[in-house]
N, C-alpha and C positions, 0 to 999 in steps of 0.2 A: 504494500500500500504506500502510496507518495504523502509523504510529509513535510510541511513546510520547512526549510532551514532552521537551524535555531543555532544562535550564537550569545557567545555570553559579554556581556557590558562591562567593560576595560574603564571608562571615563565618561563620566556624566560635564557634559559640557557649559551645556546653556538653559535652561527652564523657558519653555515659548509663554510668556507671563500673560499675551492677548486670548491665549486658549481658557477654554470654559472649566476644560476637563485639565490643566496644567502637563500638559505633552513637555516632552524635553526631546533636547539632540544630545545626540550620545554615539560614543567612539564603540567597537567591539573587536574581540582578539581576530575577525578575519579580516581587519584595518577596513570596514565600512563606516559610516557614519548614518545613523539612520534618526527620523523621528520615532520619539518610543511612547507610545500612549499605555497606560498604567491600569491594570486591573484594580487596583486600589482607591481610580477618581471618582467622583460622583456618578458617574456613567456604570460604573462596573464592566464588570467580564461580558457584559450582552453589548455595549459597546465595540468589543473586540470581538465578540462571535460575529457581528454584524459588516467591520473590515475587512473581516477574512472571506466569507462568504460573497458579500457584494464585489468585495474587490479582485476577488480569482471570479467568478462569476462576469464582469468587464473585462475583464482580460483575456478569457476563453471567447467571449464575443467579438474581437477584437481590435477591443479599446484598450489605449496605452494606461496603465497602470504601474505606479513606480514599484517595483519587486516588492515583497512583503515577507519578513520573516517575525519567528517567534526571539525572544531577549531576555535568555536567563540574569537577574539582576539579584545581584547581594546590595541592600541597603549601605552599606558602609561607603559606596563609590560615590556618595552626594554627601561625605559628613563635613565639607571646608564649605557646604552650600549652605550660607545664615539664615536663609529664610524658614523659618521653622513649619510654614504648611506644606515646603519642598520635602523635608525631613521629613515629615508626619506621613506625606505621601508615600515616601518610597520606603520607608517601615511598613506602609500598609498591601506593598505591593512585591513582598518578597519572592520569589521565582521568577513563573512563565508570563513577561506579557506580550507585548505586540509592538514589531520596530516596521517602519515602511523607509526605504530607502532616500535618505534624503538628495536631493534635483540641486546641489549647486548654481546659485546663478540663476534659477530660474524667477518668470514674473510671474505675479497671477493676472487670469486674464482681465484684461478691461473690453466688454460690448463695443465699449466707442472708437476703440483702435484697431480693433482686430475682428474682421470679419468672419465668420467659421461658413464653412463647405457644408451646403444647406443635408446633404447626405450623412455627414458627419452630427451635424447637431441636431438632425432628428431620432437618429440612432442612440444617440447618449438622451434624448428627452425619452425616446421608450423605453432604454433600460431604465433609468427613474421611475418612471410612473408604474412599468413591473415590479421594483425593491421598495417602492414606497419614499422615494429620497426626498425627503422635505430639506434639505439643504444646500440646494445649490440653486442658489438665487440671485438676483440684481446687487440685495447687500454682500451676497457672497457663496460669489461664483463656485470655489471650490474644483478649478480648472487653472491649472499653472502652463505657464506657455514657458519650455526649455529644451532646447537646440532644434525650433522653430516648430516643434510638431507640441499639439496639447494632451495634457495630461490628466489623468481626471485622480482625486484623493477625497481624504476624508467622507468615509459613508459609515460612519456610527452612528449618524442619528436614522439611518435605512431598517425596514425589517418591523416595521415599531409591531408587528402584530407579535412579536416575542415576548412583548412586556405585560401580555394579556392573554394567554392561552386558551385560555376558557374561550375566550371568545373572537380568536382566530379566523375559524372558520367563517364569520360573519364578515370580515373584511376581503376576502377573495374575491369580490366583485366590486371592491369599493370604487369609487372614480377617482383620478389621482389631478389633483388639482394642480394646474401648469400656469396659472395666472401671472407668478411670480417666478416662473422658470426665466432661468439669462439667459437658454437659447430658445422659446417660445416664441420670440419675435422672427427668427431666421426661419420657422418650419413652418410649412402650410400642412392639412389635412392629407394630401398627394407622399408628400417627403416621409410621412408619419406613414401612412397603409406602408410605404413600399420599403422601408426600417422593418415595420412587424414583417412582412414577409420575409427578409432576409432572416433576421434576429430571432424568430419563434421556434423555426424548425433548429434551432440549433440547442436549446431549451430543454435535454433531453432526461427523462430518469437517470439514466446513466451520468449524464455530464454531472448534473445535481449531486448525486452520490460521489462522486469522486472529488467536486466543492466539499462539499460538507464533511466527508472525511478527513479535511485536512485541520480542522478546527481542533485542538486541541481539546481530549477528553475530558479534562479536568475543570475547563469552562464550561460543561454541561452538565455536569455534574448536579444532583440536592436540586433541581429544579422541582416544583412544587406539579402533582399533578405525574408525572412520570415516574416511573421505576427506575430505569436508568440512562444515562449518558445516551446510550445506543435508541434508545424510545424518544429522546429528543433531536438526536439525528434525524430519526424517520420525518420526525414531523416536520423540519423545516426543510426537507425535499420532497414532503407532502404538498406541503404547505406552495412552493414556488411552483412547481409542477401543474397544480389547479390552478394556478393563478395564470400562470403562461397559456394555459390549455385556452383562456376565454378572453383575450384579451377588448373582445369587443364589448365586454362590460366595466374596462376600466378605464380605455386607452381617451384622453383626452379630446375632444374636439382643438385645434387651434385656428381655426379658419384660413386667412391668404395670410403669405408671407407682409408684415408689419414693417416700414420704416422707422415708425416713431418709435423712438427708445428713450427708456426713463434718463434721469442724470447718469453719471459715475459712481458709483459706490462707494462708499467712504471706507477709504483704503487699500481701493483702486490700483494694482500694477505690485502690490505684496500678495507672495503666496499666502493660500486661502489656511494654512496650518498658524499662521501666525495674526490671522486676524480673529480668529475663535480663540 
């Protein structure tokens, strides 16, 4: 079975202090440097089942995603770090969490500069509206442009039907509201059907099974409702499965391709890891 990389965290570098959930950049012994978001922040471990899955999930459809490994961490590697909710954090976060490769140099994107390839950013608006991704919006895109091609990150806040099991199944045909999507303006209804056709048949039990097997066990764990790890597996390749299967009961309407575009975003042209 494939398993994500996992390396262990050599140097805690920097604290992204704009982040909601306090993400940090961090050196590790294969001399990468990644963002490492924390099983121990407000978000929890369902924040990181949510990266993993969303984000091999883009990338098997073939949207750029910056690699993603797991980040054994011993607290002691943040102890010259004063801020003491840093410390509190990474005591709270001892082991396995989640590192995503960090993009050197990259921007995030700005709508007003950069035009996206109406194919391209209809395909990234249906895998959204499939994962449920309420976050990548006007305030914040959540699309870094680095070495001219874009990049798509951050999808912890995706999946939200994880945080509600019981009542899961009632969201499988939810409609995924694009009002506030950054590329909603670039997609007409035409761009969008012809995304779902590429993008669905590729949706597979299989594919799903082999996402979700790479989530580490130990974040499925004591979930409420299930017997084990393995039974919450099933369910979130249940879960996407039904959801792909119908998508003419979620996929947004967006009408004709839009000129008019909101402002710039406040903070605009910074990766979207640093404005969270």
């Amino acid at each position: 079975m494939r398993v994500l990389p996992n390396v262990t965290a050599t140097r805690y570098v920097t604290p992204l202090r704009e982040g909601g959930s306090l993400p940090a950049i961090v050196e590790a012994d294969d001399l990468g440097t990644y963002v490492v978001k924390f099983h121990g922040a407000g978000q929890g471990r369902k924040a990181l089942v949510a990266e993993v899955i969303a984000g091999e999930l883009a990338r098997r459809l073939g949207l750029r995603m910056p690699d993603i490994v797991t980040v054994d961490l011993d607290p002691v590697i943040g102890r010259h770090e004063p801020d003491p909710d840093v410390q509190d954090l990474l005591k709270a976060s001892s082991g396995r969490n989640l590192g995503i490769d960090y993009l050197p140099g990259s921007l995030g994107f700005d709508p007003l500069a950069w035009t996206p390839d109406p194919s391209f950013a209809a395909e990234v608006l249906w895998f959204d509206a499939l994962i449920g991704n309420v976050d990548r919006s006007w305030r914040n895109p959540n699309l870094l442009i680095w070495h001219r091609d874009v990049w798509l990150i951050d999808h912890g806040a995706s999946l939200y039907f994880h945080h509600a099991w019981a009542s899961a199944a009632k969201l499988l045909a939810k409609p995924y509201e694009a009002g506030d999507h950054v590329l909603a303006t670039f997609v007409d209804d035409a761009a969008l059907a012809a995304a779902g056709r590429r993008l669905r048949p590729l949706v597979t039990d299989d594919l799903l099974r082999e996402i979700v097997d790479l989530v580490p066990a130990g974040w499925l764990e004591d979930e409420p409702g299930f017997a084990s790890a393995a039974d919450v597996a099933d369910a979130y390749v249940a879960q996407l499965h039904a959801r792909a299967a119908a998508p003419e009961a979620w996929l947004p309407e967006v009408g004709p391709v839009r000129p008019a575009r909101p402002p710039a975003p406040r903070g605009a042209g910074r990766p979207g890891w640093l404005r969270r």
